[in-house]
C-alpha positions in Angstrom: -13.7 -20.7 6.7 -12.5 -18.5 9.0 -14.1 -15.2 9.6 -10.8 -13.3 9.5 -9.6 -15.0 6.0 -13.2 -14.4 4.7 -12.8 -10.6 5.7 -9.5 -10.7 3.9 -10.9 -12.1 0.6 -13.3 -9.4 0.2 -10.8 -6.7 1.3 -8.4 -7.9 -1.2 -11.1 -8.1 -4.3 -12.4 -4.7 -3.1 -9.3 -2.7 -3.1 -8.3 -4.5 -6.5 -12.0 -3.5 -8.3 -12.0 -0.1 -6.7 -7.9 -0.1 -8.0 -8.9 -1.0 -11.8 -12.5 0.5 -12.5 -12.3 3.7 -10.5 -8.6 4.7 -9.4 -6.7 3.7 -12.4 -9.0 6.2 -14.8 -8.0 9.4 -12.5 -4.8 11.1 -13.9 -4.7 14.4 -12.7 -2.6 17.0 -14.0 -1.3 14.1 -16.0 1.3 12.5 -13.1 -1.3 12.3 -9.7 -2.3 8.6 -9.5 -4.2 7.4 -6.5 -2.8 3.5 -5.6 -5.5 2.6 -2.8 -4.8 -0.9 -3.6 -1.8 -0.7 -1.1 -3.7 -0.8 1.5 -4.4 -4.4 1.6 -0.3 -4.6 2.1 -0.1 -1.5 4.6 -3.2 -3.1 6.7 -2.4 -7.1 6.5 -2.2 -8.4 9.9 1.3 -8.7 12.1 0.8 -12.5 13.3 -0.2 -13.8 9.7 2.5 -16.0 8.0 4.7 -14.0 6.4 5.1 -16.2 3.3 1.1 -16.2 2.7 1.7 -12.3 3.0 4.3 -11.9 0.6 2.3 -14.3 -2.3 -0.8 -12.0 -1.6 1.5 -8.9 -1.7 2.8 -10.2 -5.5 -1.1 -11.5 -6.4 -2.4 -8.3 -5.6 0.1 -6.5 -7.6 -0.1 -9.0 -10.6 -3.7 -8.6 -10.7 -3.5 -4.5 -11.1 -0.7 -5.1 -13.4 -2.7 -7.3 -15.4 -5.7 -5.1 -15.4 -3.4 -2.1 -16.1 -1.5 -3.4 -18.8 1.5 -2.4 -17.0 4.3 -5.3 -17.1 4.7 -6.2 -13.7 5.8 -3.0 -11.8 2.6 -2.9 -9.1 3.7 -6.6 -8.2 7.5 -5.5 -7.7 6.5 -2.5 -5.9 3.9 -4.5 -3.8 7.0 -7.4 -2.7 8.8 -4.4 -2.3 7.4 -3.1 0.4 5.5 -6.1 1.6 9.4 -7.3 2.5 10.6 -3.6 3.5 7.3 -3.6 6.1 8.9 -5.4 9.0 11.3 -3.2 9.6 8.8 -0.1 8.6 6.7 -1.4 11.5 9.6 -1.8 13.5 10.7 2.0 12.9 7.4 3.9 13.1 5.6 1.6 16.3 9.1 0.3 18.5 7.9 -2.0 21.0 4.6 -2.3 20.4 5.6 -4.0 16.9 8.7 -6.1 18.9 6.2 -7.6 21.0 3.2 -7.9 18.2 0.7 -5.9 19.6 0.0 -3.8 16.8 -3.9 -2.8 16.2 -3.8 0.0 13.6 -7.1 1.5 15.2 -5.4 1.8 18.4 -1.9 3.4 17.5 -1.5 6.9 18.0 -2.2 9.0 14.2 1.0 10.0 13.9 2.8 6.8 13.8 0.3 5.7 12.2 1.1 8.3 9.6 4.4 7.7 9.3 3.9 4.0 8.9 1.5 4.8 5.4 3.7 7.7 4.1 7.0 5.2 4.4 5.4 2.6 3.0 3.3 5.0 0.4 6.6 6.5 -0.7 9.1 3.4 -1.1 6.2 1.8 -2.9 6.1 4.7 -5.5 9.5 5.4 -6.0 9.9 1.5 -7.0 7.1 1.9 -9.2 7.8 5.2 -11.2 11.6 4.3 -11.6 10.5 1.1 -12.6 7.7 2.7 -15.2 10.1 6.0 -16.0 13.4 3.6 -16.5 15.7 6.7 -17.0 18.0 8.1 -15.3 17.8 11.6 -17.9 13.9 11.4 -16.2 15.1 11.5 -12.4 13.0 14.8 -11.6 10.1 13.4 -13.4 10.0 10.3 -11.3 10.5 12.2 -8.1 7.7 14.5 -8.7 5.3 11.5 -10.0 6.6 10.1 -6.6 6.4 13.0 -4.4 2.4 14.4 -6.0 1.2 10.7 -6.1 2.5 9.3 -2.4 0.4 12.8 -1.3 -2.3 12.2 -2.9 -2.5 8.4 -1.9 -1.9 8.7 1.6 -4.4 11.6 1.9 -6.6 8.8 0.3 -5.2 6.0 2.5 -6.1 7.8 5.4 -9.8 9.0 4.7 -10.4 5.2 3.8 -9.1 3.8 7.1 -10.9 6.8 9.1 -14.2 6.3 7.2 -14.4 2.1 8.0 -12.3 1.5 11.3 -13.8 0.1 13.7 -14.5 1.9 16.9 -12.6 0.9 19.7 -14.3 1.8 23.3 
């Protein structure tokens, strides 16, 4: 097996345990969920096939679903923004994306920033409309949004900080 797919695996299984024993147990102030999980999604490589990607994008979510007792919002949020990501990448990196070559540890941070908060956000927003499923409930389910997308990029981007590989 390829080294790449191997380093996938283990990425994916990671962010899933660290997802369901750790994350899912943090509620603070009873609407701040941290959804590190995404970040299999956000970080999946440019040139892989993009049908492979968007069957790991619903496994992934499936799997926290499943874990969460949650009814399948985490794997319509993840296909949500695993098909919304194209053009995400297309709007935060321009031609770097067009031609694909993208490496996330050699962007500048602020597109890089703006690539997780759009994706952080959409992916939130599908979930808590999806979990909320009322319309009388629309400033609840933009502050869960709005608190939790903070609080999960904040997390998104210590994680890719703390274990990116130096570039020299």
């Amino acid at each position: 097996m390829n080294s790449n797919v191997i380093s996938l695996i283990l990425k994916f299984i990671t962010l899933i345990l660290v997802q369901v024993v750790i994350l899912n147990h943090i509620n603070f102030l009873g609407y701040i969920n941290p959804y590190l999980y995404i970040l299999f999604v956000v970080l999946y490589p440019v040139k892989n096939d993009r049908m492979i990607f968007m069957l790991l994008s619903f496994l992934l979510g499936i799997l926290v679903d499943v874990f969460s007792d949650s009814g399948g919002i985490h794997a319509a949020a993840c296909v949500t923004i695993a098909y919304l990501r194209p053009l995400v990448l297309k709007w935060s990196f321009g031609t770097v994306y067009e031609h694909q070559t993208i490496k996330f540890n050699n962007v500048d941070f602020g597109s890089k920033l703006m690539y997780f908060s759009l994706l952080t956000v959409i992916h939130h927003l599908v979930l808590f409309l999806l979990e909320v499923f009322n319309f009388s409930e629309t400033l609840l389910t933009l502050q869960k949004t709005l608190f939790s997308s903070i609080f999960t990029i904040l997390l998104c981007v210590i994680v890719t900080i703390i274990f990116s590989k130096r570039s020299k």
